[in-house]
N, C-alpha and C positions, 0 to 999 in steps of 0.2 A: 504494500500500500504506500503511495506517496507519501511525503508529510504534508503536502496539501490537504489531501484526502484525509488524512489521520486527525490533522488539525480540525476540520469539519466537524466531524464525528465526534470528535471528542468534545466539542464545545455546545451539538447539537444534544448528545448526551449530559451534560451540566443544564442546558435549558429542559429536557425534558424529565432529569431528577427535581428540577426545582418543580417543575406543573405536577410533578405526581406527590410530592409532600406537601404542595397546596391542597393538593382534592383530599390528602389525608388525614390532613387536620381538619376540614371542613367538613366529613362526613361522619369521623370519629370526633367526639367533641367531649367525651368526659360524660359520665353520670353528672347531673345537675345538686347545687351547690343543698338541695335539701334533701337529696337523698343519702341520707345517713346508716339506717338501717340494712340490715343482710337482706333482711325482703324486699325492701327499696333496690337495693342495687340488681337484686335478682330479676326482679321486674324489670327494672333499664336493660340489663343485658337479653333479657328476654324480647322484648319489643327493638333491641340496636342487634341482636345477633349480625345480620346480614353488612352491618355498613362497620363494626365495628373489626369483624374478620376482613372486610376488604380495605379498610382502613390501615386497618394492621399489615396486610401484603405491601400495600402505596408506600409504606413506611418504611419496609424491610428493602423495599427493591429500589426506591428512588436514591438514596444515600448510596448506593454501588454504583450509577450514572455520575453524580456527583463526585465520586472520588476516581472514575475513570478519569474527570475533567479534569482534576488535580492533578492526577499521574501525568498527564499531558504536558501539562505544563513545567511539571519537574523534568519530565524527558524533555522539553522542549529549552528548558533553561541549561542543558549540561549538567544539571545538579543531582543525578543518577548516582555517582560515586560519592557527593561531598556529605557534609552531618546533616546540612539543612535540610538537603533531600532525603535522606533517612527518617530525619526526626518528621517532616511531614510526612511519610509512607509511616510511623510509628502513630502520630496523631492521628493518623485518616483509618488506622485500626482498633484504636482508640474511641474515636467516634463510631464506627460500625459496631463495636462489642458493644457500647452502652444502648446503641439503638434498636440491634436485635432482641438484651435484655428484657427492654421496657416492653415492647411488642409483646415475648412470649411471658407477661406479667397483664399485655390486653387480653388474649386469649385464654390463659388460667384462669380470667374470671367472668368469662362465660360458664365453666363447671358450676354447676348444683352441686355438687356433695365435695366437699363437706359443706355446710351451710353455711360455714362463713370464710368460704371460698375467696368472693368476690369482695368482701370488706380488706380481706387480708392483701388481695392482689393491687386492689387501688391505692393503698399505703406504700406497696411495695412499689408501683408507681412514681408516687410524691417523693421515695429516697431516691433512689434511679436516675428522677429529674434535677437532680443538685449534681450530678455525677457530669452533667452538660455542660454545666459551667464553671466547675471547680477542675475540671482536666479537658475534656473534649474535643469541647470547640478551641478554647486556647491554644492547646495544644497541637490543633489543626491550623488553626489561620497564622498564628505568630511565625513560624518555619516557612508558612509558605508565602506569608509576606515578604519575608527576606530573600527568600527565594526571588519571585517580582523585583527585588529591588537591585536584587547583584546579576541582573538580567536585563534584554532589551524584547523582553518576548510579551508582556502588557505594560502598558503606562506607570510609571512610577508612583502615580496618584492609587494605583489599583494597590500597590502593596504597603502604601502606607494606613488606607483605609483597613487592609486585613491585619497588619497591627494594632491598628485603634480597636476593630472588632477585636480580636483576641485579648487585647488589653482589658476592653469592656467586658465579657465577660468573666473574666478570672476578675476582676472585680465584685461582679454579682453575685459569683458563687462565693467571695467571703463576705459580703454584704448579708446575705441571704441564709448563711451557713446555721443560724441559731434558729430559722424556721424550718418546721417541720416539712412545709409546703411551701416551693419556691412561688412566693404573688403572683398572681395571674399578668398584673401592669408588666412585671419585670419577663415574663415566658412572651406575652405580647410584644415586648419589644426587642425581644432577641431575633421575631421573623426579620428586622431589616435586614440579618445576614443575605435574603431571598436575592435584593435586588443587588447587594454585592455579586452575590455567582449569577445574574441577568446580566450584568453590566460585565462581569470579565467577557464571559461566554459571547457575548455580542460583540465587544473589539475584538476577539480572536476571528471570529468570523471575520469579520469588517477587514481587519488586518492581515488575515491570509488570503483574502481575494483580493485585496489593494496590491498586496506581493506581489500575487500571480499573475494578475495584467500589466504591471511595471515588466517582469521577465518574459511575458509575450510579447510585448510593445518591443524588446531593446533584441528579442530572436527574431523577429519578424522582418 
């Protein structure tokens, strides 16, 4: 495969992990803030069966899109052999363990029995989600912001922002660390990551097709 072709794909794969953890937050949405009770939740899961399993797949398989896009980009910066490029292939496994985690703690609490199945999986949940921001994402964006920045393969603005994000949340996760349940305001505001991998994904496009007609133009 070309690295034109490769860059494509790889950047079409980043937009299309970000569209698929959109639908999966948005169709999985959490038992609501008064259902407390084992039977309450039972009932939720009972009436979300269907969207909370497909939820959960969006979840599992869009973050593999997503970190092809990243792998791209470390291939694409030469940073394959260095630490930075390590230490992001180590963050970007990082984030997949904690996200398949959380998943198979959506799907345990669909189980009936034991009866408090599903009380016990929604907590295990709420710890799980601290686990995003106290290693994760940090540990994913800060490497591969550096990466962006000792590189000429996206705009230097693209890896300073992935610092700022990684910055921001290793902040939240010890902001956040003495609640049981990371705020909703603060999980809210973690999606701007969304338009960070929109906005890489979209100059890699933009900028491998800008390439390719410059090297047509100067073969031609």
């Amino acid at each position: 495969m070309s690295t034109k072709n490769g860059s494509l794909l790889a950047a079409l794969s980043g937009i299309l992990g970000v569209v698929m953890l959109g639908v999966s937050f948005s169709i999985n949405v959490g038992p609501p803030a008064d259902a407390t009770t084992s039977a309450q939740l039972i009932a939720f899961d009972h009436q979300s069966f269907a969207s909370v399993l497909w939820g959960a797949w969006l979840q599992a398989i869009g973050p593999v899109f997503i970190v092809l896009f990243a792998f791209r980009i470390v291939s694409l910066a030469g940073a394959t052999t260095r630490v930075v490029g390590w230490m992001t292939l180590f963050g970007a496994s990082i984030l997949m363990t904690v996200s398949l985690v959380e998943i198979v703690f959506y799907i345990s609490a669909l189980y009936d029995t034991p009866s408090t199945m599903a009380q016990i999986s929604y907590e295990l949940i709420h710890a799980v989600q601290h686990l995003y921001f106290i290693v994760a994402s940090p540990a994913f964006f800060i490497p591969l912001g550096i990466v962006i920045l000792s590189s000429d393969v996206l705009p230097r603005l693209l890896g300073y922002l992935a610092l700022l994000l990684g910055a921001a949340f290793a902040i939240a996760g010890i902001v956040t660390l003495l609640s049981l349940e990371v705020p909703v305001a603060v999980q809210l505001a973690a999606s701007i990551q969304v338009f960070w991998w929109l906005a890489a994904a979209i100059t890699l496009i933009v900028q491998t097709l800008r390439t390719s007609a410059i090297v047509k133009a100067q073969t031609a």
